[in-house]
C-alpha positions in Angstrom: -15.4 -6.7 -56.2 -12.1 -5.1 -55.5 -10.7 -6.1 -52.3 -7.6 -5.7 -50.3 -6.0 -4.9 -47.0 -5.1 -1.2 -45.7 -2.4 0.0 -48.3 -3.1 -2.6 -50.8 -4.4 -0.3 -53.2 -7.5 -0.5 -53.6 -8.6 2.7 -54.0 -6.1 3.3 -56.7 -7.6 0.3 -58.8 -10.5 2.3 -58.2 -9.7 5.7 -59.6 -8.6 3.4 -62.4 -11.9 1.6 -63.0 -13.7 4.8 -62.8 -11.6 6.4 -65.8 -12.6 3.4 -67.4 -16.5 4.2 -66.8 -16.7 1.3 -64.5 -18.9 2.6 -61.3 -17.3 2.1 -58.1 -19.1 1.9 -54.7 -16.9 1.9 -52.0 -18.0 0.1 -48.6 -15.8 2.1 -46.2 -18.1 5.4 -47.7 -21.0 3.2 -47.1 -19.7 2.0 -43.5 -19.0 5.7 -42.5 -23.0 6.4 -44.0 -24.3 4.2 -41.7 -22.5 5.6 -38.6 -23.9 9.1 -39.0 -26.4 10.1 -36.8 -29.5 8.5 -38.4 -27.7 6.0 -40.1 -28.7 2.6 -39.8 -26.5 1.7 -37.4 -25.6 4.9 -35.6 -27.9 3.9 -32.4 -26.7 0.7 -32.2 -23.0 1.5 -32.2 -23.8 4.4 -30.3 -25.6 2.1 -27.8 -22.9 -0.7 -27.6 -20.0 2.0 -27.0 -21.5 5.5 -26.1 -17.6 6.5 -25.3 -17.4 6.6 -28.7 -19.9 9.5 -29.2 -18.4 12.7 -28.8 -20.8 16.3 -29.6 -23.6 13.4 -31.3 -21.0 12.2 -33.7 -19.3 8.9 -33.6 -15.9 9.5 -33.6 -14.4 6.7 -35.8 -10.4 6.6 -34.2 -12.5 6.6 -30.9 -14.2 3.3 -32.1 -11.4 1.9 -33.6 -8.8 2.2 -31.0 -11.5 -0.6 -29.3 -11.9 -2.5 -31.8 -8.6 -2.9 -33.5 -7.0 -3.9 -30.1 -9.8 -6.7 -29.2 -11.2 -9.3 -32.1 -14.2 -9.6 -30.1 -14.9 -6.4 -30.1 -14.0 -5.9 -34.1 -16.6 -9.0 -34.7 -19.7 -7.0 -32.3 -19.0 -3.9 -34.7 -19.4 -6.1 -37.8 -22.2 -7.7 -36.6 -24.1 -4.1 -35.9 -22.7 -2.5 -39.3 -22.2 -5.4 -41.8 -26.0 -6.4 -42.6 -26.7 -2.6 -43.0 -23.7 -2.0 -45.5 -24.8 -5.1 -47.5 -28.6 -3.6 -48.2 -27.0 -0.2 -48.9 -24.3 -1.7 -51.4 -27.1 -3.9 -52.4 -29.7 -1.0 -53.0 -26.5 1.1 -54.5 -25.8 -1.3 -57.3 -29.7 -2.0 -58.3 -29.7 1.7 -59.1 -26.1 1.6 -61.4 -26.3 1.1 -65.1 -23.6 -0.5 -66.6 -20.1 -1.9 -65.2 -19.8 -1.3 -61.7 -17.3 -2.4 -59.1 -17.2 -2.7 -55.1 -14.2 -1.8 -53.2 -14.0 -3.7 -50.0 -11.7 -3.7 -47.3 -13.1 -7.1 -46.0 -14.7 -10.2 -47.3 -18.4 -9.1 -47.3 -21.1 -11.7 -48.5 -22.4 -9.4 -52.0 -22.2 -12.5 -54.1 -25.9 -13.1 -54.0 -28.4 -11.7 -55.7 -26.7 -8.8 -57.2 -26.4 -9.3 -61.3 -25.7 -12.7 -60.9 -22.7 -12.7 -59.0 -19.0 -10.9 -59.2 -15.5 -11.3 -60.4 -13.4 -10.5 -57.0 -10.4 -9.0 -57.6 -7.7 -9.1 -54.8 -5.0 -6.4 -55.0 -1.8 -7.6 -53.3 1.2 -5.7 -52.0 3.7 -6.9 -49.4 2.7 -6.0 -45.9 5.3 -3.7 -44.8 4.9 -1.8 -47.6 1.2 -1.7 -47.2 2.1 -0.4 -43.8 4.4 2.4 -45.4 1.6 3.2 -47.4 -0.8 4.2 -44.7 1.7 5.9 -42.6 2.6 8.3 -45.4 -1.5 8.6 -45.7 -0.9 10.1 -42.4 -1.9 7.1 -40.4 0.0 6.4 -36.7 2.0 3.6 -37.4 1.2 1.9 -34.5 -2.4 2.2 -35.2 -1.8 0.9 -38.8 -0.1 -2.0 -37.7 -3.2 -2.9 -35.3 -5.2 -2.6 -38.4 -3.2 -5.0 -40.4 -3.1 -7.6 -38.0 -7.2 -7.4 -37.4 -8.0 -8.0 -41.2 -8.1 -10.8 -42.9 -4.9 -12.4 -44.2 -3.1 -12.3 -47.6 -4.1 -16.5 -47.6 -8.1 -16.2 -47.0 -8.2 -13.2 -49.9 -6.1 -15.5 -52.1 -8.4 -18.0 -51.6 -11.9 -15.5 -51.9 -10.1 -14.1 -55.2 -10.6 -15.5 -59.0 -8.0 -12.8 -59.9 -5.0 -11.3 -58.3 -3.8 -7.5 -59.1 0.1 -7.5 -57.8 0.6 -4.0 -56.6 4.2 -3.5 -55.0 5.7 -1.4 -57.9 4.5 1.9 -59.4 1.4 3.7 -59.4 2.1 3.4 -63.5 2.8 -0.5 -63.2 -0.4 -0.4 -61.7 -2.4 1.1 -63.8 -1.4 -0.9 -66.2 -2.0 -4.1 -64.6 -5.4 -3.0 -64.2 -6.0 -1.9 -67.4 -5.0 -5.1 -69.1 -7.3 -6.6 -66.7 -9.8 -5.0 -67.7 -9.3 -4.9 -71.5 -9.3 -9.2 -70.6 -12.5 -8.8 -68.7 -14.3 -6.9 -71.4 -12.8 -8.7 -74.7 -14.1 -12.2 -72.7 -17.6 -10.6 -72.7 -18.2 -10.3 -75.9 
């Protein structure tokens, strides 16, 4: 599992482990899945917040301007989305031969049951310049800095992680950190 704040990098370890032919799954694509109309949690969402639904679509900055401002509200969602993510992740990976990774933007329980359980892999970067990173993304800064302070802290994924990925350099240093990481990973498998 690859896993990170907003702006950590994660999806740029990703593009990486996918030029090494490493499948990645990532659980914000699944998240979004299940919030389409028919997803498995559309109706539920829908249901719990139908201000939120705009022309039969959930509109996603809809639901997260209320549940990025209230921790309650952030744990209701995860409660309606989480268990639905997990099966799809789950079902996702049972049909991937070969390496794969998962790139999660917050702790999700996948250890269990899945090909005997994962190496998680947290990629770290200094918050403000995780912030900078989503703002040039395009992201309201304001809005990025709600984000930040709803997800879980550098401290909780330092303790979830077995390895760290530092990423407050170049997209080159980067690459190269997760290269040799991987090169480690596969030379201590055979």
């Amino acid at each position: 599992m690859v896993g990170g704040g907003i702006g950590a990098g994660k999806g740029v370890v990703s593009r990486i482990l996918s030029a090494r032919d490493i499948a990645v799954i990532s659980a914000d694509d699944v998240g979004h899945a299940v919030l389409e109309p028919g997803g498995a949690a559309f109706a539920d969402v829908a249901s719990r917040w139908p201000s939120v639904v705009v022309d039969g679509l959930i509109d996603r900055s809809r639901l997260a301007a209320i549940v990025f401002t209230d921790s309650g509200e952030l744990e209701r969602l995860e409660a309606l989305t989480h268990a639905a993510i997990i099966e799809s992740i789950a079902e996702q990976v049972r049909g991937t031969v070969g390496p794969v990774a998962v790139e999660v933007p917050v702790l999700l329980p996948l250890d269990d049951g899945l090909r005997g359980g994962w190496r998680r892999v947290f990629v770290d970067a200094d918050e403000q310049l995780r912030i900078e990173r989503a703002v040039a993304r395009g992201g309201n800064e304001d809005d990025v800095r709600r984000r930040v302070a709803a997800q879980v802290d550098r401290e909780t994924w330092l303790d979830w992680a077995d390895d760290v990925i530092e990423n407050n350099g170049t997209v080159e240093e980067l690459e190269a950190r997760v290269n040799a990481f991987v090169d480690d990973l596969v030379a201590s498998t055979k």
